[in-house]
Wavefront OBJ file of the C-alpha trace (Angstrom):
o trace
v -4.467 -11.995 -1.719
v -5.120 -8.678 -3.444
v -6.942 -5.660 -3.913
v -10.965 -4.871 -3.537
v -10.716 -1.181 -4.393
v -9.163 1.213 -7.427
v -6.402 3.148 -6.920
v -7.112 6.364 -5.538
v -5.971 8.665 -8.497
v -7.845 6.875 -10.582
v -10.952 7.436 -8.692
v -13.086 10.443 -7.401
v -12.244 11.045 -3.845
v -15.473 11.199 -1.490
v -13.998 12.969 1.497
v -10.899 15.352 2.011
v -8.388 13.046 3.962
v -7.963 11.466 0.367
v -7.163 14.388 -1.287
v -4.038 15.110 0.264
v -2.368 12.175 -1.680
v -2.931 12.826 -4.813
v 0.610 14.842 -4.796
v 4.208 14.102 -4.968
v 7.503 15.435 -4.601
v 7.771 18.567 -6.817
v 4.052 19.435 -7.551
v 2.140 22.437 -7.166
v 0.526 22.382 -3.860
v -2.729 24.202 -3.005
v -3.520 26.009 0.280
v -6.923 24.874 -0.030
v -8.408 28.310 -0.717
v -8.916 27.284 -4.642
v -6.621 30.274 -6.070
v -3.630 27.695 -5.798
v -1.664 30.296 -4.104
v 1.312 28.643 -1.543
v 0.974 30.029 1.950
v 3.340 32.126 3.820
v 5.935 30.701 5.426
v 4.531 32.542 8.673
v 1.734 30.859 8.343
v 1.422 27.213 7.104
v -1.406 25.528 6.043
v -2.549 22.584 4.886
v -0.001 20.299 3.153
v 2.558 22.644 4.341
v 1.438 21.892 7.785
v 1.096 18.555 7.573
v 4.327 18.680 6.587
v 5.623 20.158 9.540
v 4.147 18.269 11.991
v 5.506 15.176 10.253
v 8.831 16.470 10.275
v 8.754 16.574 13.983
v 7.913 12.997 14.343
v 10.493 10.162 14.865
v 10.703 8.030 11.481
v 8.636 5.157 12.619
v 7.689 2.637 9.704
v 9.765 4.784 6.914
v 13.440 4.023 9.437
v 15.412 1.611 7.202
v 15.295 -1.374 9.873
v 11.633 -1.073 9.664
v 10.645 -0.525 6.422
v 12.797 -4.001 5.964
v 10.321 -5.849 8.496
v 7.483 -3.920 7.002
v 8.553 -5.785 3.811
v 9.027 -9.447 5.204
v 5.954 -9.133 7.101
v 4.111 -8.415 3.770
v 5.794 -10.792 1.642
v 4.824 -13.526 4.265
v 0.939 -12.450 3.712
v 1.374 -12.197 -0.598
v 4.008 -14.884 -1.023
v 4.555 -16.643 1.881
v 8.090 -16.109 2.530
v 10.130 -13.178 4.487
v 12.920 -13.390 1.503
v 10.753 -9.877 -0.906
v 13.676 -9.405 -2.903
v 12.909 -12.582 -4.966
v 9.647 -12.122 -5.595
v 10.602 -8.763 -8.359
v 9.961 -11.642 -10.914
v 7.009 -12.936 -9.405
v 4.009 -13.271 -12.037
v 0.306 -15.381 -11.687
v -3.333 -15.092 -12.042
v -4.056 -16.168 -8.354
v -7.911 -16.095 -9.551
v -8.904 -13.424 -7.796
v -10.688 -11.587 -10.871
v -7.839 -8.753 -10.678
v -5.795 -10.858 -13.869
v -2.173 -11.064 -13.232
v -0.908 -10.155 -9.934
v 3.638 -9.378 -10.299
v 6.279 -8.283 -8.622
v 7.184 -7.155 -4.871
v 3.874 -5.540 -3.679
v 1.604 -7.531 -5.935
v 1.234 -5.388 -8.779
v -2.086 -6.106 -10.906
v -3.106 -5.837 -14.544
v -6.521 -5.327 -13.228
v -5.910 -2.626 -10.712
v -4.137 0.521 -12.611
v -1.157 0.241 -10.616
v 0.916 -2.679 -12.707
v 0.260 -0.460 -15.880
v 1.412 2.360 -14.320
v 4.732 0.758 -13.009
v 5.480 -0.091 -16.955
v 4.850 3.675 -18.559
v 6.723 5.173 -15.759
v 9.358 2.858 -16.188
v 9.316 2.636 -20.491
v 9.170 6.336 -19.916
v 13.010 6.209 -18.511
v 13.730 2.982 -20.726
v 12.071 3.174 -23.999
v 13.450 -0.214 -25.141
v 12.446 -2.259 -22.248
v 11.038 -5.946 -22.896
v 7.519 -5.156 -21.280
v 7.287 -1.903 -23.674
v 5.599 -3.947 -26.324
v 2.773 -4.655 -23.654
v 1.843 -1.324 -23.207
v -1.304 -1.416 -25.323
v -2.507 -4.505 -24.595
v -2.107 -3.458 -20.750
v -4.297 -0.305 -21.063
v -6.797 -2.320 -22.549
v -6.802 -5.100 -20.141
v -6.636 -1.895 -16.926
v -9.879 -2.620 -14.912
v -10.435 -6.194 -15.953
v -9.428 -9.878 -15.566
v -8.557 -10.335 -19.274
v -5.382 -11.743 -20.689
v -6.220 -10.551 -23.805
v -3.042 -9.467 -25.444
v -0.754 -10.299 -23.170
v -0.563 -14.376 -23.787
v 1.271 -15.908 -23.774
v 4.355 -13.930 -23.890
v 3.795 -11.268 -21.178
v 4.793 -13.797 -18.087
v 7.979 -14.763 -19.214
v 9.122 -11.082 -20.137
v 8.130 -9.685 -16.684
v 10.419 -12.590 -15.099
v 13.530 -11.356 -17.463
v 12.924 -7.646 -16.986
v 12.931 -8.491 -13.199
v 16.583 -9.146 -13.848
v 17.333 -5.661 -14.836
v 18.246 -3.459 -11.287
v 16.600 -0.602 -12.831
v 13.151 -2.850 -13.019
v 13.340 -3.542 -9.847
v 14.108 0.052 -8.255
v 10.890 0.649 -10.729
v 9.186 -1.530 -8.550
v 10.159 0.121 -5.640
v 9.871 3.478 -6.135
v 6.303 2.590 -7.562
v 5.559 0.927 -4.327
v 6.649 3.495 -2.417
v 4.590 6.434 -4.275
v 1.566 4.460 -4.287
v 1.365 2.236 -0.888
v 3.963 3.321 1.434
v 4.373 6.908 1.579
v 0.764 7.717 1.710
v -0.349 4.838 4.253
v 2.717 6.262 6.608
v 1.795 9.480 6.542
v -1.569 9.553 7.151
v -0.763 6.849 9.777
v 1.540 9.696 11.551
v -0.563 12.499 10.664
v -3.701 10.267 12.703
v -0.792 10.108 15.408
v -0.574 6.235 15.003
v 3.375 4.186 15.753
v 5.313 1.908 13.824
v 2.476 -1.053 14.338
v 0.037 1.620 13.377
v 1.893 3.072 10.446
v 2.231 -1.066 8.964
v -1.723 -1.928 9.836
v -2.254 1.136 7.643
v 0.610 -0.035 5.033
v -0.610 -3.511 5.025
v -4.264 -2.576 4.555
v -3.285 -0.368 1.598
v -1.422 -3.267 -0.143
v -4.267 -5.545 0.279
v -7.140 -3.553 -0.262
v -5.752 -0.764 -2.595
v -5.865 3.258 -2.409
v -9.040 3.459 -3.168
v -12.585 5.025 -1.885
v -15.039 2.012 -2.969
v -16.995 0.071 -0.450
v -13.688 -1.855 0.551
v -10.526 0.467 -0.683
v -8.478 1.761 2.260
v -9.685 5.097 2.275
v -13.250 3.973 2.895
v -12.219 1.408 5.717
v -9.900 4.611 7.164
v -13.223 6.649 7.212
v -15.397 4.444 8.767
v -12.775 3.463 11.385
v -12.846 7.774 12.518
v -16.113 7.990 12.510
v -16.848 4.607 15.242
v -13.407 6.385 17.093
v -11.102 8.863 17.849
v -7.303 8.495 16.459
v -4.412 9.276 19.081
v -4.455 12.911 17.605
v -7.916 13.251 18.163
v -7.256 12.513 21.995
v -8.258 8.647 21.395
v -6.416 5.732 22.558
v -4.102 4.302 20.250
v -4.838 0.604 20.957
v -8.767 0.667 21.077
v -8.740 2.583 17.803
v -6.629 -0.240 16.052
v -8.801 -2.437 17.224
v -11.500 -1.122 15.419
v -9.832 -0.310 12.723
v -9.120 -4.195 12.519
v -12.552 -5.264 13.228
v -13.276 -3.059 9.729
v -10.882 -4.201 7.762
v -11.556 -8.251 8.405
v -15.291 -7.811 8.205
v -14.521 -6.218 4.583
v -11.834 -8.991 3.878
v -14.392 -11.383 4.818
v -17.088 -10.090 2.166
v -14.946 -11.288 -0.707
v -14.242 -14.989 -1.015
v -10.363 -14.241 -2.471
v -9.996 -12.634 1.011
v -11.144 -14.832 3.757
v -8.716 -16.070 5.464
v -7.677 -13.199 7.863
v -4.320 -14.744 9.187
v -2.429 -11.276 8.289
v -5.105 -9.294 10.947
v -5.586 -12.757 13.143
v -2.052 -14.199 13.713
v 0.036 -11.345 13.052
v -1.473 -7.930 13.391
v -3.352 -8.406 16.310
v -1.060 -10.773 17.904
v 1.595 -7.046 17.997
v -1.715 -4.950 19.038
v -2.658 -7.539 22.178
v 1.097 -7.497 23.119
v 1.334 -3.902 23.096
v 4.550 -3.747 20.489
v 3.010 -0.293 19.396
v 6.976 -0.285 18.067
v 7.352 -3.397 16.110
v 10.496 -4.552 18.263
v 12.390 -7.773 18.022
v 12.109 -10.743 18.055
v 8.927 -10.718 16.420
v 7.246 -13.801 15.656
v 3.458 -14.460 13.873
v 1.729 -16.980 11.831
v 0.496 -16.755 8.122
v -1.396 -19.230 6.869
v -0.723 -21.783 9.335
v 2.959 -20.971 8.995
v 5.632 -19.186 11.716
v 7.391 -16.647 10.662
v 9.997 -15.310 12.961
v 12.350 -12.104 12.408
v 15.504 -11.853 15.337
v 17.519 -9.103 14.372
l 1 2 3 4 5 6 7 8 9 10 11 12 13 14 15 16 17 18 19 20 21 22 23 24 25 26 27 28 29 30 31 32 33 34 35 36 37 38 39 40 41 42 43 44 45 46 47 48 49 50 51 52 53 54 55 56 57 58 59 60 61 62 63 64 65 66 67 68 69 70 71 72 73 74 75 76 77 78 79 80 81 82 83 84 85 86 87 88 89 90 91 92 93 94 95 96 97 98 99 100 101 102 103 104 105 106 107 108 109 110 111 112 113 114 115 116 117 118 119 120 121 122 123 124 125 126 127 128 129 130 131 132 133 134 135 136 137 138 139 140 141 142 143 144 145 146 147 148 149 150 151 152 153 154 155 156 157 158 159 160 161 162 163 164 165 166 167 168 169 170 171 172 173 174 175 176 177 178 179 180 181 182 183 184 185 186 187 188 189 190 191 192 193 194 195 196 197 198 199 200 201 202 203 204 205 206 207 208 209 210 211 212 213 214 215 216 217 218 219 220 221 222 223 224 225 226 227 228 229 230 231 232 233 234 235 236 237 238 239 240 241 242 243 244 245 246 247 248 249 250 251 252 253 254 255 256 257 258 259 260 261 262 263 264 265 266 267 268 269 270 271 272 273 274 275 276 277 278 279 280 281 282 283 284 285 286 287 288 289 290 291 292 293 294
């Protein structure tokens, strides 16, 4: 159950709510005026702004309780099971023309993002077993091929998923890509903890990306049919439609059709009005209950 779109640094943004991700920690930030000159701490702007009015907000999604349900709830959608932490050594084609799909977050040999976990992590562990893969990886990026990587590449994901600095790879990889981004523009659109995972969830599935079905492109047309809470809109009837946009693309591609995640679970904490993700939460997946108590 993977990604439609391209990651979003590896594609050309096509409007300016995209751009604001393509930073992390520690890089140069423009103030949007092209000189690349920081603004005054007087008088914030842009990223520096954003910043601001984040830091003001209560943690929501990113809260250490919740970023734990975010991850059962997601690993009941991809894997079918609230137990993520076993699925770092995760690893199959799932047929869904996007090769192999690995690891917590369902990283893809097709979709940029599984090549990118391996540099960054050969970059800090030069003598990793998945180093060797490197070429055949960047050659397979943007395709459904195996070519290179049978039929070793499989069984030397599953025993670098043994190594604890593999698997914080995985994290932090998820986190810089999916989760940071999809909760802060979730905040900065003045959406809650359901709000914040619908946006998390969507990014997983349908990838950073600004083609036809990538988040960014779902996220546009979503603003443009209504107003987000920080436009003045109301937080439930914008969901809603954000929803209605993301199952309508999930539905265009036959790897995607069955919409449990949005059906049974999603909406299910939308119609309630659990705009906080409290507990007991229960949904279905698949035809399966999940249920998460404390």
């Amino acid at each position: 159950m993977k990604r439609a779109g391209c990651l979003l640094f590896a594609a050309v943004p096509v409007f300016v709510t995209a751009t604001v991700y393509f930073f992390t920690p520690g890089e140069t930030e423009s103030d949007g005026s092209g000189s690349g000159a920081k603004p005054s701490a007087s008088q914030p702007t842009g990223r520096a702004a954003e910043n601001a009015v984040i830091a003001d907000l209560p943690p929501g999604l990113a809260a250490p309780q919740k970023k734990e349900l975010a991850s059962k709830i997601v690993a009941s959608a991809e894997n079918s099971t609230l137990n993520w932490r076993d699925q770092y050594g995760y690893i199959e084609d799932i047929g869904d023309g996007q090769g192999y799909t690995a690891g917590i977050i369902g990283f893809c040999t097709g979709t940029h993002d599984l090549l990118v976990l391996v540099e960054r992590y050969t970059k800090d562990h030069p003598d990793n077993g998945l180093a060797r893969y490197l070429p055949a990886l960047r050659k397979v990026d943007g395709t459904d091929s195996h070519e290179g990587l049978d039929p070793g590449f499989t069984a030397a994901w599953k025993k670098e998923a043994e190594v604890a600095a593999f698997r914080e790879a995985q994290n932090e990889v998820r986190d810089r890509i999916y989760f940071d981004p999809a909760v802060r523009l979730a905040k900065l659109d003045g959406l809650g903890t359901l709000g914040q995972f619908i946006y998390y969830d969507a990014m997983v599935m349908h990838g950073p990306g600004t083609g036809p079905t990538g988040f960014y492109s779902l996220r546009e047309r979503a603003v443009s049919e209504a107003n987000t809470p920080a436009e003045g809109g109301k937080e439930k009837a914008y969901l809603d439609i954000f929803l209605d946009i993301r199952r309508a693309a999930m539905k265009s591609k036959k790897s995607h059709r069955d919409t449990s995640r949005i059906d049974t679970a999603q909406r299910r904490f939308l119609y309630a009005g659990n705009f906080d993700l409290k507990l007991p939460l229960e949904w279905a997946m698949y035809g399966e209950t999940f249920r998460v108590t404390r």
